[in-house]
C-alpha positions in Angstrom: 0.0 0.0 0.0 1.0 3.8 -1.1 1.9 6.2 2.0 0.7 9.4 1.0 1.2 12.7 2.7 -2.1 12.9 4.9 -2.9 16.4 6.4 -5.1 17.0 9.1 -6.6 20.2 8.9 -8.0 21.6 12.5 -10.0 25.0 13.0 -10.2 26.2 16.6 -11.7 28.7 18.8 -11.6 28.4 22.7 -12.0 24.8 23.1 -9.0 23.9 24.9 -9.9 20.7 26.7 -11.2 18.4 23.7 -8.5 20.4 21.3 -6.3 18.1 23.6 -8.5 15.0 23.1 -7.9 15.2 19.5 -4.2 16.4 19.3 -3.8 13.2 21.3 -5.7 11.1 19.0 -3.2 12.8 16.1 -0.3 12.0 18.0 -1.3 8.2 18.7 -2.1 7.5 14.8 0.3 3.9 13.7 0.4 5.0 9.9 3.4 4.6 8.8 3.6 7.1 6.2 4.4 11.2 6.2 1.3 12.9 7.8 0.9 16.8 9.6 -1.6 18.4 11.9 -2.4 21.9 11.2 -4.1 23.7 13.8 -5.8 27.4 13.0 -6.6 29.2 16.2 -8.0 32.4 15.9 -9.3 33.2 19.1 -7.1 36.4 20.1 -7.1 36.4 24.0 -4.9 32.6 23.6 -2.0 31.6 22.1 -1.4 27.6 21.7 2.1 26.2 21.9 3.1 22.9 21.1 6.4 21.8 19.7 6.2 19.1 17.8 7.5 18.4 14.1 4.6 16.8 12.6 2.2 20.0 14.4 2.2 23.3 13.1 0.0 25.7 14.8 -0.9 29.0 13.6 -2.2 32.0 15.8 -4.1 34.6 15.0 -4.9 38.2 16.3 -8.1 38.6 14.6 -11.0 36.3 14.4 -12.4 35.5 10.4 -15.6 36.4 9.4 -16.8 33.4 8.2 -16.4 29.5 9.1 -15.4 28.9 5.2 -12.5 31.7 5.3 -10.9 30.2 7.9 -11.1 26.9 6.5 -9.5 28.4 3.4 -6.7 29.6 4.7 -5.9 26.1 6.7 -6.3 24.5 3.7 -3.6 26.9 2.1 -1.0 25.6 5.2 -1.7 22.3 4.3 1.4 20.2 2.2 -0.6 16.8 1.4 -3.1 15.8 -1.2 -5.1 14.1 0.8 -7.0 16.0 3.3 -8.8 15.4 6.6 -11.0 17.1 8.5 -10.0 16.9 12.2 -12.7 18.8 14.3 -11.3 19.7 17.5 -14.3 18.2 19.6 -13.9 14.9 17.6 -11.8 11.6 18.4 -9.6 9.3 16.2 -8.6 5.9 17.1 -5.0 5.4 16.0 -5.9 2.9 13.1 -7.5 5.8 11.5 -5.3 7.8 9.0 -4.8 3.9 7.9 -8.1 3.3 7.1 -7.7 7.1 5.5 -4.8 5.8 3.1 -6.9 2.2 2.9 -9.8 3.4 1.2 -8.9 6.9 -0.2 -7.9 5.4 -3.5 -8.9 7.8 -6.7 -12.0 9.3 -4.8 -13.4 12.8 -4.4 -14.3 12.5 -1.0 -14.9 9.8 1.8 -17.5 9.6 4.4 -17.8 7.0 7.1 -20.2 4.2 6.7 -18.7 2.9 10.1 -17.9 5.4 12.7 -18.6 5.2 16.2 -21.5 7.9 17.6 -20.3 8.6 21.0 -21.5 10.9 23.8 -20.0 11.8 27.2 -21.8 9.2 28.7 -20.5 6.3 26.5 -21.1 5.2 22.6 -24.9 5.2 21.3 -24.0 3.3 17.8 -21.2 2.0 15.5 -22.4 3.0 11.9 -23.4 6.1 9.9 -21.9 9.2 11.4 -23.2 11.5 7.8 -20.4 14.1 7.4 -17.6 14.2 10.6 -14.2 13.1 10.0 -14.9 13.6 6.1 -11.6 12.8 4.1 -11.5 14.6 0.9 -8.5 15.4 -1.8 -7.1 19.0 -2.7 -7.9 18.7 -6.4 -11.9 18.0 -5.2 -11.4 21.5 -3.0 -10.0 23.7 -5.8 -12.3 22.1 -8.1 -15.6 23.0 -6.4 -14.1 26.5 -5.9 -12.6 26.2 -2.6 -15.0 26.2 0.6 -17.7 29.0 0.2 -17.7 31.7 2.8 -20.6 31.0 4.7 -20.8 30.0 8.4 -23.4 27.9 9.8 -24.1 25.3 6.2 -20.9 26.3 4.5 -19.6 22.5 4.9 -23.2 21.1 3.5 -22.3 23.4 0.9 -18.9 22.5 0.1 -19.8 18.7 0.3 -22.8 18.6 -1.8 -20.3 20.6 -4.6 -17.7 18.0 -4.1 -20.1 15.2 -4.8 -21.8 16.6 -8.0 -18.3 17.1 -8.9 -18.7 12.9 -9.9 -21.0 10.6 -8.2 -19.0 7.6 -8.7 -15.9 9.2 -6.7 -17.5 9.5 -3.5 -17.0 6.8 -1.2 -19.3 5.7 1.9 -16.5 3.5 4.0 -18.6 0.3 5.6 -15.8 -2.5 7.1 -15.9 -4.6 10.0 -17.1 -2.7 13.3 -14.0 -3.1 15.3 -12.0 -1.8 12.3 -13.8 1.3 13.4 -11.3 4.8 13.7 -13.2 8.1 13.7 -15.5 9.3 17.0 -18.2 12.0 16.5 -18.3 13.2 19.8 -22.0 14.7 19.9 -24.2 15.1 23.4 -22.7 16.8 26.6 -19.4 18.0 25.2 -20.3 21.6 25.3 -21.8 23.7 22.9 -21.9 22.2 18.8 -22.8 24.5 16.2 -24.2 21.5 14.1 -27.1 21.5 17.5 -27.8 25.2 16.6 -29.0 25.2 13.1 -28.3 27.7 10.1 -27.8 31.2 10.0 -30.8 33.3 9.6 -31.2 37.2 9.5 -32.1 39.2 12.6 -30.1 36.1 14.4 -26.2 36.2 15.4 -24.5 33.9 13.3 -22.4 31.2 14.2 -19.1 32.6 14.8 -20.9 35.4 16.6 -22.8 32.6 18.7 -19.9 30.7 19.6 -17.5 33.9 20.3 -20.6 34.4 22.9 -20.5 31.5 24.4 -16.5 31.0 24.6 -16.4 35.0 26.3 -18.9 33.6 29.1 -16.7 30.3 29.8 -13.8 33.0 30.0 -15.6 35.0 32.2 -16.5 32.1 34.6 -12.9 31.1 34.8 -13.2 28.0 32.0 -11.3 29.6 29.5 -7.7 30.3 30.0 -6.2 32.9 28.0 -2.5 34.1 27.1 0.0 31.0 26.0 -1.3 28.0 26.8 0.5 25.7 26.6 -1.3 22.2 25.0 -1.4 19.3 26.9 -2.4 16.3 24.7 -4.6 13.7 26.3 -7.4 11.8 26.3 -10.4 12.0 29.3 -11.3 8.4 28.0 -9.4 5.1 26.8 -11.5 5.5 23.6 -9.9 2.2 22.4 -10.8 -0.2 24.7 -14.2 2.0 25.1 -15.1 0.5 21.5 -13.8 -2.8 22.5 -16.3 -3.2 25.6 -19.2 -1.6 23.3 -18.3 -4.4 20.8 -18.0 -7.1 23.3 -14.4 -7.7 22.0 
């Protein structure tokens, strides 16, 4: 099997504590092959620091305007062809930029037939998880026009462009259960812009919503700001979590 160049492309704002979570599940990934994190923070009151030489993090003083700018201009630091989307409220087991380079092949895009749906109070299902942890190639992204700049529906948009692009390139993973690699972490990890629907006039939009919310944490003490310095870890043995679910 090829090793590609994977790149993980991360967007953050304030979320220190499952940020860590999923630099962890970055750092813990057995593919053998060249593969980068790159981790947009533009939340201006923290600065994240983390030396590492497959991490790159970029800080910045003023926050973007949209959801799909900022995505842009990760996507512009990233090296590889082959791109992931690495929410930072999301978990990957470390199987999982293998199953990335498994299954990629000549495809547009990759969704997950068989992902794990996972809340704080344990895994609800292994199996459809619609668009987290979407995989999708650089040529598909400048094809489509780059991601539009939208906020809340900009990655509906962007994916339904990618798979008009050519039906017969997208690709809905489905392998063995225990193969498993990508948690959408969903119910009682703090606020999730996917729970608070789409933008609509006379309503804050989503960056303005979640800048809201982030300023009260801070304000209560739950948001540290300066350098902060990253700790990577994870609150859960995810791993052996799926094992139990699966009776393994």
């Amino acid at each position: 099997m090829n090793h590609p160049l994977i790149s993980c492309k991360m967007i953050t704002y304030g979320r220190l504590e499952m940020l860590e979570e999923s630099l962890h599940s970055f750092l813990q990934q057995d593919y053998p092959g060249p593969k980068e994190l790159i981790i947009v923070n533009d939340y201006p009151l923290q600065k994240l620091v983390f030396d590492h030489p497959e991490v790159k993090i970029i800080n910045l003083d003023e926050t973007f305007s949209t959801i799909g700018d900022k995505e842009n201009f990760a996507m512009e630091h990233c090296s590889g062809d082959i791109i992931c989307q690495w929410d930072d409220d999301d978990v990957a087991l470390p199987n999982h930029l293998s199953n990335v380079a498994k299954f990629i092949g000549d495809n547009n895009i990759i969704h997950w037939k068989t992902g794990v749906l996972c809340h704080v109070t344990g895994i609800e299902q292994v199996g459809w998880i619609g668009n987290s942890g979407i995989v999708f190639t650089r040529k598909a992204w400048e094809a489509v026009g780059k991601h539009p700049s939208e906020n809340a529906g900009y990655d509906m948009t962007f994916i339904e462009r990618i798979h008009n692009l050519d039906h017969s390139k997208r690709l809905f993973v489905e392998m063995p259960k225990e193969e498993a690699s990508w948690f959408y972490m969903w119910g009682g990890r703090g606020y999730h812009m996917s729970g608070q629907g789409h933008d609509k006039p006379g309503k804050l939009n989503a960056i303005q919503r979640h800048s809201a919310h982030i300023e009260l944490e801070r304000v209560m003490g739950r948001v540290p700001t300066g350098n902060v310095h990253l700790n990577p870890c994870w609150e859960k043995n995810y791993t052996d979590l799926l094992k139990k679910y699966l009776n393994l």
